[in-house]
N, C-alpha and C positions, 0 to 999 in steps of 0.2 A: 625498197625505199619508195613509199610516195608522196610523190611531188603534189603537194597542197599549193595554191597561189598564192601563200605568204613565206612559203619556202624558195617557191621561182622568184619575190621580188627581194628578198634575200640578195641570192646569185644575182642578182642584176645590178641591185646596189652594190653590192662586196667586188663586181667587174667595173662599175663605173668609176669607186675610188681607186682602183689600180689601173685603169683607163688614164685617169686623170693624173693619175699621182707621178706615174711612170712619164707622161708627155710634159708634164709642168718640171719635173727633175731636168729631163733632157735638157728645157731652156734654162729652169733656173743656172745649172753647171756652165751651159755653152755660156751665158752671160759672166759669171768667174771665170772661164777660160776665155777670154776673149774671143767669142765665135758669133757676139753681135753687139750691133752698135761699131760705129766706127770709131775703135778704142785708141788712142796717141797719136791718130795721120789717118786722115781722110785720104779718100783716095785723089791721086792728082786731077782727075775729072771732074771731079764737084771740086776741088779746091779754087782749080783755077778760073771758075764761073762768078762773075758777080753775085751778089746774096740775094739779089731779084730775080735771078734767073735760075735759082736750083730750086728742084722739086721740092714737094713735102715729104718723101721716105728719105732722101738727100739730109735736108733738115731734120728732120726726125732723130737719124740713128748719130749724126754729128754731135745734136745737142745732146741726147741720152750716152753716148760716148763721152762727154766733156768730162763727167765726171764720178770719179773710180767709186767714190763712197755712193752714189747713185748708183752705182750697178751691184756695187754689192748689196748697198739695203732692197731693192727690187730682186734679182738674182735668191740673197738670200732670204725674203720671205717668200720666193716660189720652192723654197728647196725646203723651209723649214714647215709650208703650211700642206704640200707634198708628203713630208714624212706624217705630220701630225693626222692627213687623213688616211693612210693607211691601219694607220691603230686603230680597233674596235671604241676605244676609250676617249682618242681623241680626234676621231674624225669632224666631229661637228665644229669643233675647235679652227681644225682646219680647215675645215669650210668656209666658216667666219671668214679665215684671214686669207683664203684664194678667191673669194666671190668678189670683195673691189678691187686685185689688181688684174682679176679678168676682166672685171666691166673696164677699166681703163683701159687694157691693152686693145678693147674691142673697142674704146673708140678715139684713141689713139690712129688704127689702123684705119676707123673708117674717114678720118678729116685728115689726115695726113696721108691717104690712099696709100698706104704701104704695098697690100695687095689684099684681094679677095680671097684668095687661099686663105693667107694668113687668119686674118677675121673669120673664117669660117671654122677655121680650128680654134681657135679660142671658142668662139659660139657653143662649137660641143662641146670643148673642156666644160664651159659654164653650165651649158646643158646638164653633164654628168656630174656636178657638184652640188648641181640644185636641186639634181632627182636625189642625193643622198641628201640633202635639210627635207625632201619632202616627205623622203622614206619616214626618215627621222620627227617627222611633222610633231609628234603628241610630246616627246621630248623635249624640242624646240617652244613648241607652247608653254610648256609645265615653267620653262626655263623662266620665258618673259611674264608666265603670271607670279614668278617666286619675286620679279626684283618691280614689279608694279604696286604703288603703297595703295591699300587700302581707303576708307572715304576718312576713318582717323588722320591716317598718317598724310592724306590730302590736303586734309585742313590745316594740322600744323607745317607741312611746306609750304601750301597759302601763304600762311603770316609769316615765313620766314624770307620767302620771297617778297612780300611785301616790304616788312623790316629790311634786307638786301638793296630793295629797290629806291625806299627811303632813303638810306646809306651813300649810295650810288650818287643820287639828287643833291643832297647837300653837300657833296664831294666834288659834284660836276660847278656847281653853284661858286665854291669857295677857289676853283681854280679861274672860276670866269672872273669873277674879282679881283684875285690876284691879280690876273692880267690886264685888266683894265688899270688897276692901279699901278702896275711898272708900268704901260703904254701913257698914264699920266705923268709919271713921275721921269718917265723914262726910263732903259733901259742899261 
């Protein structure tokens, strides 16, 4: 078998989605099983701290703790954009949908200093999510020039945006009147 260099960036892309995919499972889960965030009871040592005197991972993982439907929708778009990039089919899919909650979790981490570990693993998740969009690069282009309208279909969103924006105007217009005339009239 030989290894041509678009076969080795193959294996590197096909190691990075399973890099990633496997370390973003691990959290997405830990976050359904309650293994982060401080989920129903903070711990007695930040509770019993004034709320000016507790850190920012302190606050952090309290407030992401506060609430359950927060961990499941974060939790599970790391667990469903995790599966989606293991697929050959839907990796780039998943890409899309782990590339903002990396960039948040990275800087999350970095203003709320959770820790530099932390942040540096996300860095490479992101890293190896971004090398599969770049792998992927002609794909992803093809993608954004199929849903870019043309200098036609430019013009007529022109004028519909125009027409919109007129709309808009005489909408904003008709409510400032009303207003003034109940603040005349009373309300």
């Amino acid at each position: 078998m030989q290894l041509t260099k678009e076969k080795v960036l193959s294996h590197f892309e096909l190691a990075a989605r399973i890099y990633a995919a496997t370390m973003l499972l691990t959290y997405g889960f830990g976050k359904l099983l309650g293994g982060q965030f401080y989920q129903g009871s903070i711990p007695e040592t930040v509770a019993s701290l004034p709320l000016s005197e507790v850190g920012g991972f302190d606050l952090a993982w309290t407030f992401f703790g506060f609430s359950y439907g927060y961990i499941l929708f974060i939790g599970g778009t790391q667990i469903l954009g995790s599966f989606m990039l293991l697929f050959h089919r839907t990796k780039l899919l998943g890409a899309a949908t782990l590339i903002p909650v990396l960039l948040n979790i990275i800087v999350v981490d970095f203003f709320f200093e959770i820790s530099t570990g932390a942040m540096l693993s996300a860095i490479s998740y992101l890293t190896a999510v971004s090398f599969v969009v770049f792998y992927n690069r002609e794909k992803v282009i093809k993608a954004i020039k199929a849903v870019i309208p043309d200098s036609g279909e430019k013009k007529r969103m022109g004028q519909k945006l125009l027409k919109l924006g007129i709309a808009i105007a005489i909408v904003a217009v008709i409510v400032l009147l009303e207003n003034q005339m109940l603040n005349f009239v009373g309300r």
